[in-house]
N, C-alpha and C positions, 0 to 999 in steps of 0.2 A: 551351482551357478557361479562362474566367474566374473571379476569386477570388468570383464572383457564383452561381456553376453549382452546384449542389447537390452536397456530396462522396459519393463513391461509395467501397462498401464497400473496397475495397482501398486508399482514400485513407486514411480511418480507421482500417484495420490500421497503414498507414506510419508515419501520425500517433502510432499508441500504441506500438507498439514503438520506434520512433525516438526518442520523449520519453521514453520508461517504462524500455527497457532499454539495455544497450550492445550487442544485436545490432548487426549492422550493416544497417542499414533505412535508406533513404535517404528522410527525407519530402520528398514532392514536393508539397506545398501546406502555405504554414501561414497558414490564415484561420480565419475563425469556421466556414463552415461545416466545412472540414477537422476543427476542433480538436472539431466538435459530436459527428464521427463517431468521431473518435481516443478519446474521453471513453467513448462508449459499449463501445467495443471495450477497454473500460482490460481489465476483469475476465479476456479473453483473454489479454494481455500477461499478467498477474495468474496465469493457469493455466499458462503455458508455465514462467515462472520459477518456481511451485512446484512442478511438474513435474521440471525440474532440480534443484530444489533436494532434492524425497523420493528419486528415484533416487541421488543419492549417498549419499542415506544408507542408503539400502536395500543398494547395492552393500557398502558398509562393514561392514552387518550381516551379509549375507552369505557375505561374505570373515570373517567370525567376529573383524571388529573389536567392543571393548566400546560401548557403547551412549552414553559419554562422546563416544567419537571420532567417532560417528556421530552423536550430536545437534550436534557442531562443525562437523562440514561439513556439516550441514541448515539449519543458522544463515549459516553463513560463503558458501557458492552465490549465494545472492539478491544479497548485497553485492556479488559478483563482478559478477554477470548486468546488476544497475542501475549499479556502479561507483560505488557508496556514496553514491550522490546524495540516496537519500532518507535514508540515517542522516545525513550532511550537513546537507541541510533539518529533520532532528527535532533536532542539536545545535544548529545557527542559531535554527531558533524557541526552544528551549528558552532559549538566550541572552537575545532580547531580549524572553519574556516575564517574566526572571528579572530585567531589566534595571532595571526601575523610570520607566524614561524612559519621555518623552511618544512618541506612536506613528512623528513621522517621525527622532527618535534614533534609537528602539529599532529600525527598520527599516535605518537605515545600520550598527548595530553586524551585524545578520543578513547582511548583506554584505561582512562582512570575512573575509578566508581565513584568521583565526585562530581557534580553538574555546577558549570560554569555561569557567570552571567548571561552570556550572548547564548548558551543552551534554558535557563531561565525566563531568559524576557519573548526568544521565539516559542517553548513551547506554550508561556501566557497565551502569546497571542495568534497562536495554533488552535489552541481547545478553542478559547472566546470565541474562532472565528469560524468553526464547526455548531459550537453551540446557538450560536447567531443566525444559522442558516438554519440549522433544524428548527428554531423558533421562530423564526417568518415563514418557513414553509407550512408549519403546523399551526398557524395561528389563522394564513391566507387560505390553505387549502386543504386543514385537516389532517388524519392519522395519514390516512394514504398517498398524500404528496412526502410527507418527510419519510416514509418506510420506501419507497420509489427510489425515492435520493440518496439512503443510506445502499441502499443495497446496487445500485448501478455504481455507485461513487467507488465503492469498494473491492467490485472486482475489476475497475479502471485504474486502480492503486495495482493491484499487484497484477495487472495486465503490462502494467509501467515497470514491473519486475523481470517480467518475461523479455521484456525489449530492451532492458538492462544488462539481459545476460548474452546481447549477442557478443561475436567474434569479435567485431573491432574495440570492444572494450576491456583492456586488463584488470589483473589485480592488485591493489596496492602492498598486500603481505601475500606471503608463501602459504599461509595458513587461515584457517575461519573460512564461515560464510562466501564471503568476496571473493576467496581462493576457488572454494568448491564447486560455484557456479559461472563466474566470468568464463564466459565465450562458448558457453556449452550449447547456445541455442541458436541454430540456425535461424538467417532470413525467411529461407524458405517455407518454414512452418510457422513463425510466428507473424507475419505477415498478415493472413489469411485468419490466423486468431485473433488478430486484431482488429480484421473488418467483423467478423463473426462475431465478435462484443459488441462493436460499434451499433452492428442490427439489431440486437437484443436487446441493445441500452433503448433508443427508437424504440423498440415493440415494447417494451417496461411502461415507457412516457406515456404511450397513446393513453389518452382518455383521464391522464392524469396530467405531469409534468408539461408535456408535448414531448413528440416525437424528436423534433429538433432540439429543445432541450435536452432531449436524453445523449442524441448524439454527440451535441457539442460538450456537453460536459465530457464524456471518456476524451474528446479531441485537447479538452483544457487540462485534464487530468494526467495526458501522454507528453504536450507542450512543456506544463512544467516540473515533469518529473525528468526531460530530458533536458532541460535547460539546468536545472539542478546537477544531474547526473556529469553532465561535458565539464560546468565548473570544479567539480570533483575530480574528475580525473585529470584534468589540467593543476590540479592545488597538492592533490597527495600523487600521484601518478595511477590512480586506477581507484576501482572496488571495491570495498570492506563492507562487512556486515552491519555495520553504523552508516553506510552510505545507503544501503538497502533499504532501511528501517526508515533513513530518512525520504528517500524518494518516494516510500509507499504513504510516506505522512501526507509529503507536499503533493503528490498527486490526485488524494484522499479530497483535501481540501479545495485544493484548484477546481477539483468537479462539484463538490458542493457549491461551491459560489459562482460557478458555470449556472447553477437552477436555478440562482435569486435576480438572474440579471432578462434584462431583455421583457 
């Protein structure tokens, strides 16, 4: 198979879990069109890690742990599962849009293995504000409202990835992440994946969240991960894999706190 062959479903599963988590997935192609199918399969990656992530807490609720210690390890799973890569990339952007520097500065400070203030005090008040939600959800309506929320939230995070990787969006460097999937994913498919989440966030809710809860959370989840996404590429000129990491944060969250309102 050449890097010219059209990637096939299972390439695309490798593609996204092998970028998206620390399973251990081994990708076996990393081109455009790989990265085209990896992109669209994000929101899968995206289900399995909330997936893991609400069973822990549900175990913990069940085992008659408080609903503190159960929103920690609802919080604390995803981190495991990616290997902190995306709070990583939300404390890096955070850095060098805090930075003040011109865009190829502020991209070399996002490259440094030290974390800044302004990546410091947002990913504080990142976790707090994930842990926050799992803990009113778990305390108002039980294991099965916070497992609900962790698991719709999550594949609305990397559904924010899919819609990241369209055409009109460049890449900041020649290289990484940001290079390998900027513009590979058509409107036309991911479109339709994205009302296709939007129903299944809805059918999640019933009987738990609501229905409308579930919806509007992916809608608050896509909102500000593209509101994040546009101030980035206007600040560095495009995409990087720290832009990634940080939109699957802030989109993460926005839907969480989409369940607690209303």
């Amino acid at each position: 198979m050449t890097p010219q062959d059209p990637a096939r479903f299972p390439d695309g599963l490798r593609f996204a879990f092998g970028t998206l988590t620390v399973l251990p997935v081994r990708v076996g192609r990393w081109d455009r069109s790989a990265a085209r199918a990896g992109m669209l399969c994000a929101p899968l990656a995206g289900l399995v890690v909330g997936l893991c992530s609400a069973a822990a807490g549900a175990l913990l609720s069940l085992l008659g742990a408080g609903p503190l210690l159960a929103a920690v390890a609802t919080a604390a799973v995803p981190a495991l599962l990616t290997r902190a890569l995306h709070l990583d990339g939300l404390a890096d952007t955070a850095d060098g849009l805090g930075s003040g520097k011109p865009a190829d500065e502020a991209l070399t400070i996002m490259k440094r293995s030290d974390i800044g203030p302004f990546g410091v005090v947002t990913l504080l008040f990142v976790l707090l504000a994930q842990v926050a939600v799992y803990f009113q959800l778990y305390e108002e309506g039980g294991w099965a409202y916070g497992a609900v929320a962790a698991a719709v939230a999550h594949v609305a995070g990397r559904t924010a990835l899919t819609l990241a990787s369209r055409p009109s969006v460049p890449a900041a460097r020649p290289e990484g992440l940001g290079a390998a999937v900027a513009g590979t994913v058509p409107l036309r498919p991911a479109v339709p994946l994205t009302a296709a989440v939007m129903c299944l966030a809805g059918w999640a809710g019933y009987g738990t969240v609501g229905v409308l809860h579930g919806v509007c959370a992916v809608a608050a989840a896509l909102v500000a991960g593209e509101v994040l996404l546009r101030r980035c590429v206007r600040r560095f000129g495009g995409i990087t894999g720290d832009v990634f990491g940080a939109v699957a944060e802030t989109a993460v969250t926005a839907a969480l706190i989409a369940f607690t309102l209303g």
